[in-house]
GUMAR-966196 format. One record per residue (C-alpha): residue number from 1; y negated, z, x negated. Coordinates in pm, 1 decimal. Example, Ala and Ser with C-alpha at 12.3 -4.5 7.8 and 13.67 -1.06 7.14 Angstrom:
! residues 2
+-------+----------+----------+----------+
| torgu |       c2 |       c3 |       c1 |
+-------+----------+----------+----------+
|     1 |    450.0 |    780.0 |  -1230.0 |
|     2 |    106.0 |    714.0 |  -1367.0 |
+-------+----------+----------+----------+
END
This chain:
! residues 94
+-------+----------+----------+----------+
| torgu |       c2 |       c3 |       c1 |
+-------+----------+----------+----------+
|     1 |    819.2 |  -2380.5 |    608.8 |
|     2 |    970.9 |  -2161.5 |    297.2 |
|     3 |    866.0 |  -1867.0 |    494.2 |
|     4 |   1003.0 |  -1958.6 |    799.6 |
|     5 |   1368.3 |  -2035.5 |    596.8 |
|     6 |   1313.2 |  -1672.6 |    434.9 |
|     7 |   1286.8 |  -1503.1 |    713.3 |
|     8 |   1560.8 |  -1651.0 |    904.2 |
|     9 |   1764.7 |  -1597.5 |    604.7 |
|    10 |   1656.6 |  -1229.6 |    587.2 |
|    11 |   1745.5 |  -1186.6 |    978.3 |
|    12 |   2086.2 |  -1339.6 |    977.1 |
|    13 |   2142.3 |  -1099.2 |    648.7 |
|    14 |   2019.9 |   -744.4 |    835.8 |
|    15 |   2205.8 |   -868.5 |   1131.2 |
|    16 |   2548.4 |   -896.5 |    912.9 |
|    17 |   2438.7 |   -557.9 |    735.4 |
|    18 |   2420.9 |   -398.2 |   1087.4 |
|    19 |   2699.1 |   -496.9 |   1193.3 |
|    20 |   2932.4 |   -406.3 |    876.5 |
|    21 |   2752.5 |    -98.5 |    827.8 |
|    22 |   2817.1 |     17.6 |   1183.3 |
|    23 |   2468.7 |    124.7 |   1284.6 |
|    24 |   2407.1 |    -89.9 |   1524.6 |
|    25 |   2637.3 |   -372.7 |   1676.9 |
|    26 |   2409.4 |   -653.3 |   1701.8 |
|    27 |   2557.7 |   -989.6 |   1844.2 |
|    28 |   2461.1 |  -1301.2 |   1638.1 |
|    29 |   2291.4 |  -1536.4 |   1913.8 |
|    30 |   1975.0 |  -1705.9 |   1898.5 |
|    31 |   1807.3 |  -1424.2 |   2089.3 |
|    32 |   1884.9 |  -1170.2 |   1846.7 |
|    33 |   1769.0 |  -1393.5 |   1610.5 |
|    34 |   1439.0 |  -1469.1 |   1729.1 |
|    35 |   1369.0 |  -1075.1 |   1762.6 |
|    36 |   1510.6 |  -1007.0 |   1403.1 |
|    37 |   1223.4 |  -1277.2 |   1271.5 |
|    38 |    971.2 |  -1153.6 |   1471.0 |
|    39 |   1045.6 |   -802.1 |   1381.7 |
|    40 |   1039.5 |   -904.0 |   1020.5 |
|    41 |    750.5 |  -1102.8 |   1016.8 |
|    42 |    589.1 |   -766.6 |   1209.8 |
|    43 |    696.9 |   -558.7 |    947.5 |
|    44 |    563.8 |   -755.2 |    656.3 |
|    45 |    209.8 |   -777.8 |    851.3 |
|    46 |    232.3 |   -399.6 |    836.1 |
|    47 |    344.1 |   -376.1 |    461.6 |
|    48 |     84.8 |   -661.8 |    371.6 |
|    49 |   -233.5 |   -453.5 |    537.1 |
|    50 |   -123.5 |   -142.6 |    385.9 |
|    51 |    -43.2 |   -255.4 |     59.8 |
|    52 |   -436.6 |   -373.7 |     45.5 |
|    53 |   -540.8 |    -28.3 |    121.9 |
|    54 |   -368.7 |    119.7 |    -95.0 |
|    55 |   -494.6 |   -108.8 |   -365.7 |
|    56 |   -882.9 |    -75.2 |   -253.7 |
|    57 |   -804.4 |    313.9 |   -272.6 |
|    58 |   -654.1 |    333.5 |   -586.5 |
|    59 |   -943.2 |     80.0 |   -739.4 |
|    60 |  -1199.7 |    298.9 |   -590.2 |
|    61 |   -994.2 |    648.1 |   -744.3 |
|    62 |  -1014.3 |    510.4 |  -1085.7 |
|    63 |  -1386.9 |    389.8 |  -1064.5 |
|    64 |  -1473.7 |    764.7 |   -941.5 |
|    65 |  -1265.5 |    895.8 |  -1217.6 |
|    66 |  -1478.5 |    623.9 |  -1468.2 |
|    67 |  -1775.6 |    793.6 |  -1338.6 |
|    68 |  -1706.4 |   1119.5 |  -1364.4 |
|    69 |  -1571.5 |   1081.7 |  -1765.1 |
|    70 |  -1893.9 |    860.5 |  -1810.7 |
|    71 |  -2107.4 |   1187.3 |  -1678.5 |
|    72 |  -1928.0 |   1417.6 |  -1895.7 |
|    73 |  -2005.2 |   1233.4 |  -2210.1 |
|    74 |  -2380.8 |   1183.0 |  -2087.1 |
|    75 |  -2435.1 |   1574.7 |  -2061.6 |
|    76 |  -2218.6 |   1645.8 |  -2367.8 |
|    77 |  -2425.1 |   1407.2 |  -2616.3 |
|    78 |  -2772.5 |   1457.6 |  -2407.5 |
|    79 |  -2704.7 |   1793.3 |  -2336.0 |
|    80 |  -2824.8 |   1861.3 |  -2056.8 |
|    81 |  -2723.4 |   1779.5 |  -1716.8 |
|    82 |  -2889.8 |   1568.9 |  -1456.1 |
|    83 |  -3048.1 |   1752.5 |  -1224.3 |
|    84 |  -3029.3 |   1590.0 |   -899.8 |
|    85 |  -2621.6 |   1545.0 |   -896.7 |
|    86 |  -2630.4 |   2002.1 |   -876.1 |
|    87 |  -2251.6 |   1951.7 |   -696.3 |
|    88 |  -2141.6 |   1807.0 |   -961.1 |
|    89 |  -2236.1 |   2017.0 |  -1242.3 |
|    90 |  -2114.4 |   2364.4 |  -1035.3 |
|    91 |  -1785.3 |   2224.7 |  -1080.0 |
|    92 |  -1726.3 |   2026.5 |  -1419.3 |
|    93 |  -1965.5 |   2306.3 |  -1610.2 |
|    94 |  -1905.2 |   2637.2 |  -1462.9 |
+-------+----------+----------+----------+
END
């Protein structure tokens, strides 16, 4: 029910803003209404889904990054490299 309030609250605001800023005349009427909630509601499905991507990517970037630091330090006090992971030693110790 909150959500439903905040988005009607959010239409009727962009609808105002519209109209003052002059982009776009938009009559207030329940019509215009219903397709300012439903394009807000579309629009925070959309910012929702990527926002969780971006988080799983950034989550995986920084375990890769882990990884990599965690190798270094393995061949640097071992020293010597594993053998099967050749890709990554061309690049970190050439």
């Amino acid at each position: 029910m909150k959500r439903i309030f905040v988005l009607i609250m959010l239409s009727v605001i962009l609808i105002f803003g519209l109209n003052y800023t002059g982009l776009y005349n938009i009559d207030l009427t329940v019509q215009s209404l219903i397709y300012m909630i439903i394009f807000l509601a579309i629009v925070s499905m959309i910012y929702r889904i990527i926002f969780k991507f971006i988080k799983s990517f950034a989550s995986l970037f920084i375990i890769v990054i882990v990884l990599i630091v965690l190798y270094y330090f393995y061949v640097y006090f071992t020293g010597k490299p594993i053998e099967s992971l050749d890709l990554i030693n061309q690049y970190l110790f050439s």
